[in-house]
VOKETI-115198 format. One record per residue (C-alpha): x, y, z. Coordinates in steps of 0.001 Angstrom, whole numbers, always signed. Each point is the difference from the previous one (the first is absolute). Example, Ala and Ser with C-alpha at 12.3 -4.5 7.8 and 13.67 -1.06 7.14 Angstrom:
residues 2
        x        y        z
   +12300    -4500    +7800
    +1370    +3440     -660
//
This chain:
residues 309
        x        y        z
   +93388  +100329  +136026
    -1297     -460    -3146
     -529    -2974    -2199
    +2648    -1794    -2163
     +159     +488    -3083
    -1241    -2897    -2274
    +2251    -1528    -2142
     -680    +1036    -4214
    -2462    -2477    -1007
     +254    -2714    -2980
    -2789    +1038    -2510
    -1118    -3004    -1585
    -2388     +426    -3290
    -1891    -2622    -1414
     -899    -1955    +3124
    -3098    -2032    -1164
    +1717    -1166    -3272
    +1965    -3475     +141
    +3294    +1313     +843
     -992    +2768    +2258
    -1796    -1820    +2151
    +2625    -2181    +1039
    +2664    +2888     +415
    -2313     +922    +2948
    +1272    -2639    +1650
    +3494     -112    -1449
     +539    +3493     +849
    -1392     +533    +3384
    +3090    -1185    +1936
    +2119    +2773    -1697
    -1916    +3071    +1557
    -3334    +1500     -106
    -2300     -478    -3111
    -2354    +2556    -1736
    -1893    -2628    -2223
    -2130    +1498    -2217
    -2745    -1456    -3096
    -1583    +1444    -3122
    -1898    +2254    +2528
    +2924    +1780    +1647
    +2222     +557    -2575
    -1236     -846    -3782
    +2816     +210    -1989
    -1812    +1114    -2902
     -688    +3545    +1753
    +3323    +1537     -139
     -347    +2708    +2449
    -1524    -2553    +2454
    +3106    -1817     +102
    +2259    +3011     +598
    -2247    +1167    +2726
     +267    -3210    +1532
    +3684     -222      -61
     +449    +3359    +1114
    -2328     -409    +3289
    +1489    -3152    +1234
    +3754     +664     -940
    +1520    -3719     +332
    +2833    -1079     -453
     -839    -3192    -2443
    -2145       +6    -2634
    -1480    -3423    -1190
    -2267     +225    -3255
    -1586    -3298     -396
    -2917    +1611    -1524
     -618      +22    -3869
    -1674      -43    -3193
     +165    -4117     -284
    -2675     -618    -2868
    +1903     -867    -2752
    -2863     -743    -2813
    -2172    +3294    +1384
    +3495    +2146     -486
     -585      +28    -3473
    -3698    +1700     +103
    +2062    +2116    +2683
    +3249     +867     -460
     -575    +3762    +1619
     -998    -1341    +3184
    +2295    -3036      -69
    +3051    +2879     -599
     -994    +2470    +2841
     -129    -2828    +2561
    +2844    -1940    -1243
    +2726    +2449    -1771
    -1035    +3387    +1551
     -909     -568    +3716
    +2751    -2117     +240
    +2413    +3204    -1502
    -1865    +1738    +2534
     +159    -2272    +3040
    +4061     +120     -713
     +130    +3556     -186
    -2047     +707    +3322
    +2750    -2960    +1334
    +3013    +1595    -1086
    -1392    +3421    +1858
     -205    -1849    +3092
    +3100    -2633     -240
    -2443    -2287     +658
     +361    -3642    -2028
    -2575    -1140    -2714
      -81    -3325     -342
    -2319    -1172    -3630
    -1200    -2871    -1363
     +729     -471    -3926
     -751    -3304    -2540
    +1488    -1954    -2356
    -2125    +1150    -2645
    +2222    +2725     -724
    +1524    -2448    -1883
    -1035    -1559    -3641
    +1085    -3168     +360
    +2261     -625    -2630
    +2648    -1053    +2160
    +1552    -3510     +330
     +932     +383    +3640
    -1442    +1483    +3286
      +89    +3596     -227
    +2808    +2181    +2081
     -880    +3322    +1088
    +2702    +1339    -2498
    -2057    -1536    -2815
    -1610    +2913    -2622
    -3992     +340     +757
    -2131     -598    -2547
    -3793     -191    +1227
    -2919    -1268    -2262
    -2324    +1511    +1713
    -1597    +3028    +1856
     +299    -1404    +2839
    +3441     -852     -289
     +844    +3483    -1376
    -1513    +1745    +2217
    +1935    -1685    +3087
    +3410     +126    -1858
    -1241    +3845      +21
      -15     -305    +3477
    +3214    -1482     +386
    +1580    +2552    -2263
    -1662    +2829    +2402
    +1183    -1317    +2904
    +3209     -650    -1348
     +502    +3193    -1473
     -816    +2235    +3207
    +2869    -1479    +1604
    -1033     -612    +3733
     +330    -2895    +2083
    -1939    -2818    -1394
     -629    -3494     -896
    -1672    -1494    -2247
    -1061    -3581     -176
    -1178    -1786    -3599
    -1992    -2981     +659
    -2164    -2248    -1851
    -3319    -2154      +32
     -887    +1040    +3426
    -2407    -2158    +1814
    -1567     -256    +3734
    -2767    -1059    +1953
    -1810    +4279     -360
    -1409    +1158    -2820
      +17    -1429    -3799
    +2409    -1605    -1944
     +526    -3093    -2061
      +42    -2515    +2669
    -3682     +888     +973
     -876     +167    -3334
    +1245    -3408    -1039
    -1469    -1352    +3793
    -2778    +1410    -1543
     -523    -1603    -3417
    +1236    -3372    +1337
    -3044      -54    +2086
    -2249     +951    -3221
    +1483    -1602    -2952
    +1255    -3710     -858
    +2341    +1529    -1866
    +2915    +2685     -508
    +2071    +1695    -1847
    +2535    +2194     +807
    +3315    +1507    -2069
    +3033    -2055     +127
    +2590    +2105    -1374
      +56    +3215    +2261
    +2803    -1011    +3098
     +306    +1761    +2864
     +241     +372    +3593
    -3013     -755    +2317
     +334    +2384    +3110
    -1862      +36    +2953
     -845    +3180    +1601
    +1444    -1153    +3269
    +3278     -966    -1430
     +105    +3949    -1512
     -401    +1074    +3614
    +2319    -2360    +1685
    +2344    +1488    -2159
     -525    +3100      +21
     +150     +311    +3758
    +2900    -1726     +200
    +1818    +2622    -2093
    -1112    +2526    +1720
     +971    -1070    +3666
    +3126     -665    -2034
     +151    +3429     -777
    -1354    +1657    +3323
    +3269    -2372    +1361
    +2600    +2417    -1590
     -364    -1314    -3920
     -762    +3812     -432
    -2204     +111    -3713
    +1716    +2979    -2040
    -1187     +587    -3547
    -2852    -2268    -1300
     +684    -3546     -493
    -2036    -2156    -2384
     -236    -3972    +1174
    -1462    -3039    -1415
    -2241    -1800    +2370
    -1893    -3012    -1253
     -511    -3902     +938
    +2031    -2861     -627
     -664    -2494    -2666
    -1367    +2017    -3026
    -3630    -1933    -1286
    -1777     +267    -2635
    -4133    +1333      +78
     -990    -3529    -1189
    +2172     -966    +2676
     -765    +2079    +3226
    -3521    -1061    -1175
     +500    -3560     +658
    +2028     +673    +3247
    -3191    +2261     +913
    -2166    -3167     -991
    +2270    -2536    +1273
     +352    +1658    +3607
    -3786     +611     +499
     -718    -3447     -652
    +2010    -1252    +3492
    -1411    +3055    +1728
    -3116    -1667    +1411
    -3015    +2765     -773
     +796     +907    -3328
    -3014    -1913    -2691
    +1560      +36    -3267
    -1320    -1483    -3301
    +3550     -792    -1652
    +3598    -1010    +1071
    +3312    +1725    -1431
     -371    -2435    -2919
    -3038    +1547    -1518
    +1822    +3517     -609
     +976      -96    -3195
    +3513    +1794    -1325
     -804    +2973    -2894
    +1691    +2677    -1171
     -119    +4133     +684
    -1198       +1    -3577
    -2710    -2397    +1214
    -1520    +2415    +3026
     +301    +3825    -1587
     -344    +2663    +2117
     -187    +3955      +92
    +3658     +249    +1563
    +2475    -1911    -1451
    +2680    -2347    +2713
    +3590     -537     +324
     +278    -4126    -1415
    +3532     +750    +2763
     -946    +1509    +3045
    +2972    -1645    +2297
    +2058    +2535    +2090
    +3300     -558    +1227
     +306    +1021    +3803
    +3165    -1053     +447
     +744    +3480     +153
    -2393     +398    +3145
     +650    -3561    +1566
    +3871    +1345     +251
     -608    +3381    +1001
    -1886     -820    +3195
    +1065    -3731     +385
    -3523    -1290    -1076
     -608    -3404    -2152
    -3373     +172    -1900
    -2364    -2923    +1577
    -2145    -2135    -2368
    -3820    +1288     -674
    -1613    -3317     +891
     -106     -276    +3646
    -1509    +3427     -251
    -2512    -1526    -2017
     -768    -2579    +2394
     -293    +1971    +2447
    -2692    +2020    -1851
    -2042    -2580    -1115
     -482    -1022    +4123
     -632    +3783     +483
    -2509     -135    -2348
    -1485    -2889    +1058
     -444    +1084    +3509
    -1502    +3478    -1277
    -3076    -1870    -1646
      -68    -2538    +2841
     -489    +2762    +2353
    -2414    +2183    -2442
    +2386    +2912     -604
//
């Protein structure tokens, strides 16, 4: 008698960034997972990523992997397209070839800003940026190859792996008596866990009977929209009744300026809020606040130097 056969795997790409490391989790309880880094499939060598795809045949795709350096984009707009706009075009053709379901991560930076409300997903795209071209490129890619898909824009994503502005703000707090930090971009602080939560819940949704036909683009962000200067104090404020954290300044001593007062090679959205009602109705979700997330990072963090890793 010979062997079963094993069930098409769940490629996951991207697993040592923010939001693909938590999808390991996330995803594990909805079949087997092929996660792979940098080193297995680097989306920036086309033909590696179609060889990939083509060896391990799954049946969902999740591309949490990307070009994510929005200042460097500028000096590199060539290697920020082929990793955001084309391997993603590619990634949904290779899908469409095997039915199989790509799931993709997008931002709100696809936007300019200029709006006075949160941004719906019917809203025109406008991006500032290379960055924020280049993954509205791979929206339109995806989008215009036609298989089953969905896309999730998200915004100011944050977690306990790997950089981002909460580290960097933990950072300065601990070297500076003194701040500041722009007071007039608003936005969404999203934890990386929150992204997954979500996005595994959609998909058991899915794997359930909600069959996915066509490619859907969602919304998924925090609730409570903050400003930088804002998050910045939370950041502070949090750290400061999270014993072993040894800060120089309080939320007080961050000081409220302007984009115009912090210039820097890629221009941001002043708006970046996102509507997910859309999504929240869809799959019967409601969008939980960012701070407890927060909290719960700060003691992760704490523990980590604690215990010397």
């Amino acid at each position: 008698m010979g062997l079963p056969e094993m069930a098409a795997p769940i490629l996951l790409l991207g697993r040592d960034g923010q939001v693909g490391w938590q999808l390991q989790r996330d995803l594990a309880p909805l079949g087997p997972v092929v996660a792979l880094n940098r080193q297995g499939c680097d989306l920036a060598d086309l033909d590696q990523v179609r060889a990939v795809v083509r060896e391990l045949r799954p049946q969902v795709i999740v591309n949490a992997a990307a070009y994510t350096a929005v200042d460097q984009a500028e000096a590199e707009p060539d290697l920020a397209r082929c990793i955001n706009t084309d391997a993603v075009g590619l990634l949904a053709e290779e899908a469409k070839a095997l039915d199989a379901l790509l799931v993709h991560y997008s931002t709100d930076y696809v936007f300019d800003g200029s709006k006075a409300e949160p941004y719906a997903e019917t809203d025109l795209t406008a991006p500032l940026s290379v960055y924020g071209r280049t993954k509205r490129g791979g929206e339109e890619a995806m989008l215009a190859v036609g298989g089953r898909g969905l896309i999730f824009r998200t915004s100011w994503v944050f977690g306990a792996r790997g950089r981002n502005f909460v580290k960097t703000i933990l950072r300065l707090a601990s070297e500076r008596d003194n701040l500041s930090v722009v007071a007039d971009q608003i936005g969404s602080p999203t934890p990386a866990a929150m992204i997954a939560t979500v996005s595994g819940m959609v998909l058991a949704q899915l794997q359930g009977g909600r069959a996915q036909q066509g490619c859907e683009l969602y919304h998924l962000a925090a609730a409570n929209p903050v400003s930088w200067n804002g998050f910045a104090r939370a950041i502070v404020a949090t750290a400061g009744k999270t014993p072993g954290f040894a800060l120089k300044l309080g939320p007080e001593a961050i000081a409220p300026i302007p984009s115009s007062g912090y210039p820097l090679p890629a221009p941001r959205p002043l708006n970046s809020r996102l509507d997910c009602s859309k999504l929240e109705d869809r799959f019967g979700l409601t969008m939980p606040d960012w701070q407890p997330y927060l909290s719960r990072m700060m003691q992760l963090l704490a523990l980590k130097a604690q215990n010397g890793y």
